[in-house]
C-alpha positions in Angstrom: -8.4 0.3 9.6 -6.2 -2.6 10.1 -7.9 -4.6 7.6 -7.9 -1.6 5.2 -4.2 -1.7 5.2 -3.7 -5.3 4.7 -5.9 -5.5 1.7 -4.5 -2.8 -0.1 -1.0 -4.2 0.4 -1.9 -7.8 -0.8 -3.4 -6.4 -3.6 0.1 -4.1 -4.2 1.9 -7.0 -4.0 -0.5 -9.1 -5.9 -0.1 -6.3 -8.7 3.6 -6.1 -8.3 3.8 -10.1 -8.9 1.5 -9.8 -11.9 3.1 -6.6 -13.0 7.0 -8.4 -13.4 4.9 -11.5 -14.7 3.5 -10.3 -17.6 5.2 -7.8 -19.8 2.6 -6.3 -21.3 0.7 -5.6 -18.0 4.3 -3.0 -16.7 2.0 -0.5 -16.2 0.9 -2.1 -12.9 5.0 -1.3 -11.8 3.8 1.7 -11.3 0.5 1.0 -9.7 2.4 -1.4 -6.6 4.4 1.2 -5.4 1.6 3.7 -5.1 -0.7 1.7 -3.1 1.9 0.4 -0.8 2.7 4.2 0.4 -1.2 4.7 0.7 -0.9 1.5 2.9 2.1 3.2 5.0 0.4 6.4 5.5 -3.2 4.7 6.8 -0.8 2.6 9.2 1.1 5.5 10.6 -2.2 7.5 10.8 -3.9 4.7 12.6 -1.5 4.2 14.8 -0.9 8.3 16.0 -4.7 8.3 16.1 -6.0 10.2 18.8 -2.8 10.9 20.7 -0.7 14.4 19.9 2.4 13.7 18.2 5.0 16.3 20.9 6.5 18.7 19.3 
């Protein structure tokens, strides 16, 4: 799951860097953000796996 996470934020960041690079590519602005909160939620839900968050 770890490695999960660290791919998809190279490849956010990677996109980000091309994205601000290369005008015509903006779209991928969009595209950055997206997979870096997918990459936050799969850490958080890595990390609370198999224990009950208290209420």
């Amino acid at each position: 799951m770890k490695a999960l996470v660290m791919v998809i934020v190279a490849v956010a960041v990677l996109l980000l860097v091309v994205g601000l690079a290369v005008n015509t590519l903006s779209f991928l602005l969009g595209v950055a953000p997206v997979l870096l909160v997918v990459a936050i939620v799969l850490l958080l839900l890595g990390r609370f796996k198999g224990r009950r968050i208290p209420r």
